[in-house]
Biopython code that builds the backbone (N, CA, C, O; Angstrom):
import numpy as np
from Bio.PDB.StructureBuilder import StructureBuilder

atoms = [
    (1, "UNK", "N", (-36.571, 74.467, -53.896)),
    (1, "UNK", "CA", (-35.229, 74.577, -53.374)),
    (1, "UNK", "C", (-35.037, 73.567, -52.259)),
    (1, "UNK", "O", (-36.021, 73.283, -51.576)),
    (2, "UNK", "N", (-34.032, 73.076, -52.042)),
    (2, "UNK", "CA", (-33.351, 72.063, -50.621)),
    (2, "UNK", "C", (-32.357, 73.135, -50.157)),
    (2, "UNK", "O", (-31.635, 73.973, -50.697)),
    (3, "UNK", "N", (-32.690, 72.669, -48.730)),
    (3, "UNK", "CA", (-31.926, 73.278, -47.963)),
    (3, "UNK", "C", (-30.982, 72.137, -46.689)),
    (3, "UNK", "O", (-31.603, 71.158, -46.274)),
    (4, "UNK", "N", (-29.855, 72.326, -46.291)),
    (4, "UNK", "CA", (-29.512, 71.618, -45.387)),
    (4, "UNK", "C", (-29.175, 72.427, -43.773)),
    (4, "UNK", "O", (-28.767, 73.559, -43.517)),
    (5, "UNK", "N", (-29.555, 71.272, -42.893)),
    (5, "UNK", "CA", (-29.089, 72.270, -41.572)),
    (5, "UNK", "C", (-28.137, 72.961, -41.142)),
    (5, "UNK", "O", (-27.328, 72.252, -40.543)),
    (6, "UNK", "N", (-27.874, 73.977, -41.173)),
    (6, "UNK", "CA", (-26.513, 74.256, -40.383)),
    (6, "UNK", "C", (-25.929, 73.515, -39.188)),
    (6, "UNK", "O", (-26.538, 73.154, -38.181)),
    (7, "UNK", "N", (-24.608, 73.347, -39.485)),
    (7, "UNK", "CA", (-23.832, 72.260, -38.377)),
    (7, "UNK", "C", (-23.650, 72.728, -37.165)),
    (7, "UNK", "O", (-22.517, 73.040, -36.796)),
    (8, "UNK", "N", (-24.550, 72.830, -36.491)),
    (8, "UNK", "CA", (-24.980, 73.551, -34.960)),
    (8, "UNK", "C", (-24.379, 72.051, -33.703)),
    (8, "UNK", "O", (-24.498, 70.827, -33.762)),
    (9, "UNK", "N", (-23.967, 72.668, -33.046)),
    (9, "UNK", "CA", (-23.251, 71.660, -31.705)),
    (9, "UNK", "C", (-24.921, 72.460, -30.644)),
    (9, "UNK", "O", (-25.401, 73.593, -30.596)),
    (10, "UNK", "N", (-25.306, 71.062, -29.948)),
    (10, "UNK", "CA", (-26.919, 71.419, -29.413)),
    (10, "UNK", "C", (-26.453, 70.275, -27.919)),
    (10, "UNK", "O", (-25.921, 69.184, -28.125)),
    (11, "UNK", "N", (-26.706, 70.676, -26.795)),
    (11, "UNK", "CA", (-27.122, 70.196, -25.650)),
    (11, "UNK", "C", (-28.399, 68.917, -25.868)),
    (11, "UNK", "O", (-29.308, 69.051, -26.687)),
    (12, "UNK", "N", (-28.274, 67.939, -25.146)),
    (12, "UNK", "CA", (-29.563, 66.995, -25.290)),
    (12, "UNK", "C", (-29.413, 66.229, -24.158)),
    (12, "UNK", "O", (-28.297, 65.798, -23.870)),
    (13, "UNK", "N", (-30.414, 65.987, -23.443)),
    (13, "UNK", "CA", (-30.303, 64.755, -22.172)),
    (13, "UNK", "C", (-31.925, 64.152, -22.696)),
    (13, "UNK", "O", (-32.922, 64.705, -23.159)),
    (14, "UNK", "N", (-31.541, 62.631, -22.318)),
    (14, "UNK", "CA", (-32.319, 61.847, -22.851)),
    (14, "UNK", "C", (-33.635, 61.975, -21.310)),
    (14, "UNK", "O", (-33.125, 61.828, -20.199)),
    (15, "UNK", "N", (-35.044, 62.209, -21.354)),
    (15, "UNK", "CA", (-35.814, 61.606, -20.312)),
    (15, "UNK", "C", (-36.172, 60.206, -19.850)),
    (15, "UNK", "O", (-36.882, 59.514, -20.580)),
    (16, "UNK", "N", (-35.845, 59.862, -18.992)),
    (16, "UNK", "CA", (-36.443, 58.909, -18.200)),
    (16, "UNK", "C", (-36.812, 58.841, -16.933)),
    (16, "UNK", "O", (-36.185, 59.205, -15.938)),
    (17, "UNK", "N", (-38.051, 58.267, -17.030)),
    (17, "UNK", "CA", (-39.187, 58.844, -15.847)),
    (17, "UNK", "C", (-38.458, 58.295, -14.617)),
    (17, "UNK", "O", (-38.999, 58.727, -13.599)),
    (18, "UNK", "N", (-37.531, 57.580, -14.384)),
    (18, "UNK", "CA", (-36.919, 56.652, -12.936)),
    (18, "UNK", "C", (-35.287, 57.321, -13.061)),
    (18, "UNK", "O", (-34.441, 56.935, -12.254)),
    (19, "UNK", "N", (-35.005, 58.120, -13.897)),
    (19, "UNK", "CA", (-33.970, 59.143, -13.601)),
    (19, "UNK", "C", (-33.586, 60.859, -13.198)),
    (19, "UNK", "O", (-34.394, 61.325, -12.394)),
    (20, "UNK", "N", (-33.129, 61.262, -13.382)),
    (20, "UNK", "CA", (-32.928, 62.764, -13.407)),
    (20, "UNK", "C", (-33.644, 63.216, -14.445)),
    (20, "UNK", "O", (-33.448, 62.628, -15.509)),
    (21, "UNK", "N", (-34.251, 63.903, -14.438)),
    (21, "UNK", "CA", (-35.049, 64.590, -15.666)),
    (21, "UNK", "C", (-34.479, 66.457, -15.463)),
    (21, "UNK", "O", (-34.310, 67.343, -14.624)),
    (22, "UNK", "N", (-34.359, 66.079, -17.230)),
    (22, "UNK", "CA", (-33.759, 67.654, -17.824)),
    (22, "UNK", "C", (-34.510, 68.627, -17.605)),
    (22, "UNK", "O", (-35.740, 68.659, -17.631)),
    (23, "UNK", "N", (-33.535, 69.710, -17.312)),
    (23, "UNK", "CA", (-34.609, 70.806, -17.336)),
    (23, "UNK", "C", (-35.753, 71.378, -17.866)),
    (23, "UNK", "O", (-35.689, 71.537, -19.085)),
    (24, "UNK", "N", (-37.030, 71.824, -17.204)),
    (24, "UNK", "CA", (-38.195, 72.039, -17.794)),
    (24, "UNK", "C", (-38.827, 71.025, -18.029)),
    (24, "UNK", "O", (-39.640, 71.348, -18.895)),
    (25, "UNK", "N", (-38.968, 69.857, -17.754)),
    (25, "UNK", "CA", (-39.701, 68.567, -17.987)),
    (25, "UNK", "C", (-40.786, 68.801, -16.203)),
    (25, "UNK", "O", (-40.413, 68.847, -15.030)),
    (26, "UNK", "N", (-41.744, 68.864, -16.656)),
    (26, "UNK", "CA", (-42.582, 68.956, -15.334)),
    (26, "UNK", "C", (-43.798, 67.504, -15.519)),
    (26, "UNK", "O", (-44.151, 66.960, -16.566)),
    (27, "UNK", "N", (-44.213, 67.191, -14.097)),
    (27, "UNK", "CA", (-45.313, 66.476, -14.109)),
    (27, "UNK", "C", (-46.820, 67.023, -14.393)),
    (27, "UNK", "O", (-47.212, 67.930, -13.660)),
    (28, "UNK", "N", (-47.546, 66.615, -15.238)),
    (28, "UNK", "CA", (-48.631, 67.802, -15.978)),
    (28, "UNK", "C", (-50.052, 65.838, -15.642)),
    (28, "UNK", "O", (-50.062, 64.699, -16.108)),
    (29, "UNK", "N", (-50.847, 66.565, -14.695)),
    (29, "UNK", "CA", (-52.068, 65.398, -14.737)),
    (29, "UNK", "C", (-52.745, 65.144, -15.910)),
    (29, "UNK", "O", (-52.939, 63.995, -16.306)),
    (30, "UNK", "N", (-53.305, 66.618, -16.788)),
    (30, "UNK", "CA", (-54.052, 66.484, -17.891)),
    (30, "UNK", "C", (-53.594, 66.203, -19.082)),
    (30, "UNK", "O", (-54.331, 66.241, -20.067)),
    (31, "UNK", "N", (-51.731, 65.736, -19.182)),
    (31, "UNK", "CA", (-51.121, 64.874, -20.604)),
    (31, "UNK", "C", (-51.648, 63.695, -20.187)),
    (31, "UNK", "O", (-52.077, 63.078, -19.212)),
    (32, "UNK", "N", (-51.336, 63.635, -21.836)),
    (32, "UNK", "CA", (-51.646, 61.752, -21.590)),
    (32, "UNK", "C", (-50.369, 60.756, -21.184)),
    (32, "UNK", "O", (-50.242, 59.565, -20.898)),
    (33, "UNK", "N", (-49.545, 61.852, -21.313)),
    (33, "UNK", "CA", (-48.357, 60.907, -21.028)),
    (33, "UNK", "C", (-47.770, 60.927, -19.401)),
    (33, "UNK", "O", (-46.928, 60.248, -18.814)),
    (34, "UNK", "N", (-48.603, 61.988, -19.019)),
    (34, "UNK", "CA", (-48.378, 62.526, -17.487)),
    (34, "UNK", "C", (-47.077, 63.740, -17.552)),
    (34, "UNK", "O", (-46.785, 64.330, -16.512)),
    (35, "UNK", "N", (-46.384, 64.029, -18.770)),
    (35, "UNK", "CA", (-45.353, 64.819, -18.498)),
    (35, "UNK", "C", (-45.205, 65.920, -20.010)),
    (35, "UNK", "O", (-45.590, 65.843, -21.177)),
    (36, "UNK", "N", (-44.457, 66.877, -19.219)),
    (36, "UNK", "CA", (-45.189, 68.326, -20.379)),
    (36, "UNK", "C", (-43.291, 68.987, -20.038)),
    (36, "UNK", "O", (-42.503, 68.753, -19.122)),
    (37, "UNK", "N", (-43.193, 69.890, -21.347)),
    (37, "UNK", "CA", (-42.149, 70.785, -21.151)),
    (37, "UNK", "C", (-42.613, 72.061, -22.202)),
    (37, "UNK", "O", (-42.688, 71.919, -23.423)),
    (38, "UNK", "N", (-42.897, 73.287, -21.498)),
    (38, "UNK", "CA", (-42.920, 74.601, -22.523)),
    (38, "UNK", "C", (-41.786, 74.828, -23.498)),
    (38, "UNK", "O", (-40.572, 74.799, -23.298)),
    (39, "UNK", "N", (-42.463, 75.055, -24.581)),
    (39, "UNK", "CA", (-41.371, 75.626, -25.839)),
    (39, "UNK", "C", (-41.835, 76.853, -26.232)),
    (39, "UNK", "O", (-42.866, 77.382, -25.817)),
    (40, "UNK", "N", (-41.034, 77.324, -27.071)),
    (40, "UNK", "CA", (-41.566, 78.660, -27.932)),
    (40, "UNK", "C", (-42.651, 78.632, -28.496)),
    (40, "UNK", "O", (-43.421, 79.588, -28.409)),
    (41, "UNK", "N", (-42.900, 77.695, -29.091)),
    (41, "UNK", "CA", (-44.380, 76.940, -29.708)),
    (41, "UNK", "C", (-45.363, 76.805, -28.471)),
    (41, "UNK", "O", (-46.537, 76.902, -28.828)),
    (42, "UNK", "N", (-45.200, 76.616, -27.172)),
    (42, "UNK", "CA", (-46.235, 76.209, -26.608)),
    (42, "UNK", "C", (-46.128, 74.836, -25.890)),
    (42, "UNK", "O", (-45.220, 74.106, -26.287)),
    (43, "UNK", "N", (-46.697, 74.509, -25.174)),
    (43, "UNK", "CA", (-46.269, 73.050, -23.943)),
    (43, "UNK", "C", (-46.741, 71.669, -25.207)),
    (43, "UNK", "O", (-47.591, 71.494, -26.081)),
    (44, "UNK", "N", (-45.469, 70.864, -24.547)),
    (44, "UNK", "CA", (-45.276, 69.797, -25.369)),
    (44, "UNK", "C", (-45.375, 68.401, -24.625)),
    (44, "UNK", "O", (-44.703, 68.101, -23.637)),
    (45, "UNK", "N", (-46.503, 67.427, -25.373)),
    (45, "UNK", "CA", (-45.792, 66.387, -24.041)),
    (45, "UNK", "C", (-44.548, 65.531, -23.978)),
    (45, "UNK", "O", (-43.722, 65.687, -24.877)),
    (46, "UNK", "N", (-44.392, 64.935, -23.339)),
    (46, "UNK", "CA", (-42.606, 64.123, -23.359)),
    (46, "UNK", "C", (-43.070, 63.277, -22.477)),
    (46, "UNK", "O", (-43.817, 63.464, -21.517)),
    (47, "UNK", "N", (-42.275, 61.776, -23.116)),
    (47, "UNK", "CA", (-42.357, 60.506, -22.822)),
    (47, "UNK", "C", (-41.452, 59.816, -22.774)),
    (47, "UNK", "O", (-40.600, 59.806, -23.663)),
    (48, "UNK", "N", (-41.422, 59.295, -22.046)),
    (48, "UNK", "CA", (-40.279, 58.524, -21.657)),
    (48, "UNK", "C", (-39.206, 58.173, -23.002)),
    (48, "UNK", "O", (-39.712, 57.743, -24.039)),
    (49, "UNK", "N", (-37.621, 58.397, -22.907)),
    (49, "UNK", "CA", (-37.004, 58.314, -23.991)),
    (49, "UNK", "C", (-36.729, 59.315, -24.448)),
    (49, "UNK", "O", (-35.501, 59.351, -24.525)),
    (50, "UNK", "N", (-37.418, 60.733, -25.041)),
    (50, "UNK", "CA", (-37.557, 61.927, -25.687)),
    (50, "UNK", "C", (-36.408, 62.151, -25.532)),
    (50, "UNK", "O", (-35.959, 62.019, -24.393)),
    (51, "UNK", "N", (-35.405, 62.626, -26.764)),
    (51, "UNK", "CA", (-34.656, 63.490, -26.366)),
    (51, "UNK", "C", (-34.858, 65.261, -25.859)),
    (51, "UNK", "O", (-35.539, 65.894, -26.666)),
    (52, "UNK", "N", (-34.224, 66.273, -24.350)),
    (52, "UNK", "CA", (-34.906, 67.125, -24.604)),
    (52, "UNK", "C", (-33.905, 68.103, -25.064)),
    (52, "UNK", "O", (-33.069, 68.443, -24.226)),
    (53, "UNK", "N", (-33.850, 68.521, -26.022)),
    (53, "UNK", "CA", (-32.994, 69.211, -26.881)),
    (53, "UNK", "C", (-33.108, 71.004, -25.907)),
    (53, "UNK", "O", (-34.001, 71.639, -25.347)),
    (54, "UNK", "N", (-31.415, 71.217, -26.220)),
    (54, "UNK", "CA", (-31.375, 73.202, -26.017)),
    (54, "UNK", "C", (-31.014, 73.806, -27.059)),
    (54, "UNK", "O", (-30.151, 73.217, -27.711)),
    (55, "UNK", "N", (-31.305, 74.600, -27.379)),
    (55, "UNK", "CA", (-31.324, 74.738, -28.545)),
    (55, "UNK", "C", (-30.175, 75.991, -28.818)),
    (55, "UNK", "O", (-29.629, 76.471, -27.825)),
    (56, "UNK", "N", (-29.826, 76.502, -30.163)),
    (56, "UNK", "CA", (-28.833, 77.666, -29.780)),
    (56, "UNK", "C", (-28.845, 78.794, -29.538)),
    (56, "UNK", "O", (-27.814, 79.433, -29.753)),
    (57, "UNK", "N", (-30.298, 79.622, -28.871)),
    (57, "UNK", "CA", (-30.376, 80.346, -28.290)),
    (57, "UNK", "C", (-31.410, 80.114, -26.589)),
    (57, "UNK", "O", (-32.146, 81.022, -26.203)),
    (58, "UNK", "N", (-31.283, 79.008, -25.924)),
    (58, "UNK", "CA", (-31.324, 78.113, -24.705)),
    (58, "UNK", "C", (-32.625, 77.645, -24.802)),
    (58, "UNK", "O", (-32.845, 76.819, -23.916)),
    (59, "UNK", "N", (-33.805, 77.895, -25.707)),
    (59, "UNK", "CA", (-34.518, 77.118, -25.617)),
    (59, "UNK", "C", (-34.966, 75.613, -25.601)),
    (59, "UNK", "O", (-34.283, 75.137, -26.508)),
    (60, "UNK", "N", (-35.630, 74.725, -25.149)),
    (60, "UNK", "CA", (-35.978, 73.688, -25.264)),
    (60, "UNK", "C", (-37.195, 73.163, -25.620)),
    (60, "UNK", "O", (-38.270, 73.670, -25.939)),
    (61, "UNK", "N", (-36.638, 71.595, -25.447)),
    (61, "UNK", "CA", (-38.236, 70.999, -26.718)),
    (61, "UNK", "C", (-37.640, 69.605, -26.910)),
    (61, "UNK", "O", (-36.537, 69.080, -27.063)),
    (62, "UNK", "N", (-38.858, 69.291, -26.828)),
    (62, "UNK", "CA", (-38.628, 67.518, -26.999)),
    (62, "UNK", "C", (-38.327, 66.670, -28.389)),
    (62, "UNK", "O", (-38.857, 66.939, -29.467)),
    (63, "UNK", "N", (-37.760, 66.030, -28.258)),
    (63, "UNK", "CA", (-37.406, 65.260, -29.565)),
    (63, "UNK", "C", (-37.502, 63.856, -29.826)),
    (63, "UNK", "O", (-36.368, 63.421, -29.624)),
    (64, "UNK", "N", (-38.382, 62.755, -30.226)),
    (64, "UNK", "CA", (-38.411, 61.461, -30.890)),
    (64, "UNK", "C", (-37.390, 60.666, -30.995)),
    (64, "UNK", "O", (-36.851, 60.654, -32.101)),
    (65, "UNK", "N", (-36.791, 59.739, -29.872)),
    (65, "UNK", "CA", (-35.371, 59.134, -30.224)),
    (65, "UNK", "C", (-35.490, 58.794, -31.300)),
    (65, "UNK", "O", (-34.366, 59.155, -31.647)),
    (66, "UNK", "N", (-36.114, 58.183, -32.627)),
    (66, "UNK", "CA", (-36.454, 57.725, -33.895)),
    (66, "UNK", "C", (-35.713, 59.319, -34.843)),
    (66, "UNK", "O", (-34.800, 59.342, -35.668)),
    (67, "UNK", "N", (-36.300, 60.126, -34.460)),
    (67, "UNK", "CA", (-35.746, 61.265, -35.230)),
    (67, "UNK", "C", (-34.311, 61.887, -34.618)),
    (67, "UNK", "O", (-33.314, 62.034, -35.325)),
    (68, "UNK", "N", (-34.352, 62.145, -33.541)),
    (68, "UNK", "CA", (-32.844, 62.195, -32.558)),
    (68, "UNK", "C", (-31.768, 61.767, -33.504)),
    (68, "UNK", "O", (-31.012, 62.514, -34.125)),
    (69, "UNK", "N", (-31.812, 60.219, -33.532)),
    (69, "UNK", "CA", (-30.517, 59.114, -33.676)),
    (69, "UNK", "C", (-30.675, 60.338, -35.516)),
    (69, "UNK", "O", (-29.941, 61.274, -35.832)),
    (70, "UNK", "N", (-31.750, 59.828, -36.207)),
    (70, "UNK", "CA", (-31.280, 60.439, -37.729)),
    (70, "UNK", "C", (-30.596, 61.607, -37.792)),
    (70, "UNK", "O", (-29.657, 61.925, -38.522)),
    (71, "UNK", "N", (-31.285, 62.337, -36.777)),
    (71, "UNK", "CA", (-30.435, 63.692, -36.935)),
    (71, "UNK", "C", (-29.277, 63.629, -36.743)),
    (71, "UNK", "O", (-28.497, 63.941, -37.643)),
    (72, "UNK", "N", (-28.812, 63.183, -35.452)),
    (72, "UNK", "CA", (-27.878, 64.172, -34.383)),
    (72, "UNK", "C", (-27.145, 63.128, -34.682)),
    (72, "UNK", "O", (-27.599, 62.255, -35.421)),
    (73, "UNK", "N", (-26.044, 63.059, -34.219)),
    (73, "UNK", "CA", (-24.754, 62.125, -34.143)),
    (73, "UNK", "C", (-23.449, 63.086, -32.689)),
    (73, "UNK", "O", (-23.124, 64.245, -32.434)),
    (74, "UNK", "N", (-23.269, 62.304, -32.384)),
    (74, "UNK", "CA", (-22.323, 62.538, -30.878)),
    (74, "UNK", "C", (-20.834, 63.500, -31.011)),
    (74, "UNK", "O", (-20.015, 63.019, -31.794)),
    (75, "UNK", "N", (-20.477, 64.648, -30.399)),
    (75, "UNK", "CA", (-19.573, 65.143, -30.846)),
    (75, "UNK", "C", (-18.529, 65.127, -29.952)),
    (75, "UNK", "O", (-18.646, 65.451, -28.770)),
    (76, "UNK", "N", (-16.984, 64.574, -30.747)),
    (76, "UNK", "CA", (-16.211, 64.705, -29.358)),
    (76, "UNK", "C", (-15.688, 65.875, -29.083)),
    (76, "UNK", "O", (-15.343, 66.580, -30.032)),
    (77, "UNK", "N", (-15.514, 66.338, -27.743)),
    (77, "UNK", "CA", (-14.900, 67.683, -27.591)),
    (77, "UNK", "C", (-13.362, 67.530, -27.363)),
    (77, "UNK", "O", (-12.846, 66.699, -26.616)),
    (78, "UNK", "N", (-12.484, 68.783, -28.383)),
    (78, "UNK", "CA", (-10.964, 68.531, -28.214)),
    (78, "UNK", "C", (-11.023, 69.563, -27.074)),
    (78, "UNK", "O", (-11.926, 70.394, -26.978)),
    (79, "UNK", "N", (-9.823, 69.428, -26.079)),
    (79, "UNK", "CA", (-9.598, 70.175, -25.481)),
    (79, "UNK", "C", (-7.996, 70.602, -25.543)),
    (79, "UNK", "O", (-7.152, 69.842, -25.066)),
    (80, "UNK", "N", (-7.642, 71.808, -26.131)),
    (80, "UNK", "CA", (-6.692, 72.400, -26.142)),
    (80, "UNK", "C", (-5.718, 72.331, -25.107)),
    (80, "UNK", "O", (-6.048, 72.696, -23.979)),
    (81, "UNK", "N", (-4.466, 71.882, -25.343)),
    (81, "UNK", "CA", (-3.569, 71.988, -24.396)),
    (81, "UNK", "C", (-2.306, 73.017, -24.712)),
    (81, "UNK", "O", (-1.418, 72.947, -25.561)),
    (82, "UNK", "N", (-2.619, 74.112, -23.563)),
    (82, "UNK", "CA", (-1.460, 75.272, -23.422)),
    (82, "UNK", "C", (-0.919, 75.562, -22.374)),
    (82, "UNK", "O", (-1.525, 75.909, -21.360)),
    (83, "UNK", "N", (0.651, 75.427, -22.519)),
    (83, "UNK", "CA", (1.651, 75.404, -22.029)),
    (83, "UNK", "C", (2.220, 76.938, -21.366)),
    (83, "UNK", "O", (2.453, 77.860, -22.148)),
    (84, "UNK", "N", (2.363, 77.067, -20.279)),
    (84, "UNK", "CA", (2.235, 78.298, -19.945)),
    (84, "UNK", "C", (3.789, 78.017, -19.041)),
    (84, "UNK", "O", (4.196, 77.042, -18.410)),
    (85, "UNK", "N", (4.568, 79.784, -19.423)),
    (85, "UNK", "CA", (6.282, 79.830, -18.661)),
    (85, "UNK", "C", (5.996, 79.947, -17.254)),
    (85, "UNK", "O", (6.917, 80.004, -16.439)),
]
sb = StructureBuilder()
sb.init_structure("model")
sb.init_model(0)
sb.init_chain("A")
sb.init_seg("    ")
for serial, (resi, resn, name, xyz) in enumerate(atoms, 1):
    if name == "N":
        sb.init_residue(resn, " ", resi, " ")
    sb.init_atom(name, np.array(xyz, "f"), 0.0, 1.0, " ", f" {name:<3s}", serial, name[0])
structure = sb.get_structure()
């Protein structure tokens, strides 16, 4: 059987080590990359670039800009305009 993803709207901030880093991204000595974020699965490392994805019940977890860009694509948000007497 194939299956496709459900069209889920997901939070993502990209890491970079000389910017703001997303929540749960900590400095960890014993990665090799120097930097770690816990998931449901268990601590992950993250490297510079990663996207770190929330997921739709707030968890997080790192993601492969290489796999990111295939997946995800950018969503614009409409914002409703109502007119009030």
């Amino acid at each position: 059987m194939k299956f496709r993803k459900k069209p889920v709207v997901i939070e993502a901030t990209q890491f970079w080590i000389s910017g703001t880093w997303p929540e749960g991204v900590y400095m960890d000595a014993e990665s090799s990359t120097g930097f770690r974020i816990d998931t449901l699965e268990g601590s992950h490392e993250v490297t510079n670039g990663d996207w770190i994805i929330t997921g739709v019940k707030g968890e997080r977890y790192p993601c492969k800009p290489d796999i990111f860009e295939a997946t995800y694509e950018p969503v614009e948000v409409a914002f409703e305009h109502k007119s009030y007497p």
